[in-house]
N, C-alpha and C positions, 0 to 999 in steps of 0.2 A: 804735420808741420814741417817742412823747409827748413833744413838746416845747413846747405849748402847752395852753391851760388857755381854752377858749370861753364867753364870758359870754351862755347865752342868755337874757337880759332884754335884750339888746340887737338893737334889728332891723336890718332890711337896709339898709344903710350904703352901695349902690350907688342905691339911688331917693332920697336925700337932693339938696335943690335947688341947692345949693350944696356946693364942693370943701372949703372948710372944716368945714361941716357933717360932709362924709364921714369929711373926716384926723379929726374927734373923734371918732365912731360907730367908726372902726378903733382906735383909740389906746385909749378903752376896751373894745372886745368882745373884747380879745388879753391874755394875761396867761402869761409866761415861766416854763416849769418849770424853773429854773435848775438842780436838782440834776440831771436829766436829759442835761443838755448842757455843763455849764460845761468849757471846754476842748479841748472836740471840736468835730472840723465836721461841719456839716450839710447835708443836699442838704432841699428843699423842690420840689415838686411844685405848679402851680400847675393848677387847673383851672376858671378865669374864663374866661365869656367875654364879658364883660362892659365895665366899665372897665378894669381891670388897676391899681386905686389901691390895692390889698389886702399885695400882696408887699413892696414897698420897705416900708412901716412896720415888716414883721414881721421885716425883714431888719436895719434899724437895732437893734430891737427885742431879737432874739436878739444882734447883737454886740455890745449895750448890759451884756445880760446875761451874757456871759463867751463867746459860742461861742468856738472858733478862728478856724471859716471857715465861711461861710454861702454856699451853691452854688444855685440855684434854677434849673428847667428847667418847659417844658411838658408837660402831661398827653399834650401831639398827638405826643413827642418820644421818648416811648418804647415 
């Protein structure tokens, strides 16, 4: 199930010069399908190998937007 909604006008938010720069470039390219999740928990799958400044926002993000529980694990973990 779709639980987020990808803005692609928005480019790669890890080659940004600055941490600020990136939290905005994340903050906007993320957008909560709230009818999808409100209530329930979610497991999220990360597969960065990158910085790793990607998850935490999207995890505020969905408990912002009603999850229950928000669980995130590595792609290397399963």
């Amino acid at each position: 199930m779709e639980v987020l909604c990808k803005n692609r006008y928005v480019g790669r938010t890890f080659i940004q010069p600055s941490m600020r720069l990136r939290q905005l470039g994340v903050s906007k390219k993320f957008g909560a399908l709230t009818e999808n999740f409100r209530g329930r928990r979610i497991v999220l799958v990360d597969d960065s190998i990158v910085r790793g400044n990607t998850m935490g926002p999207i995890v505020r993000l969905l408990k912002a937007a009603g999850a229950k529980e928000v669980s995130r694990c590595s792609q290397k973990h399963l």
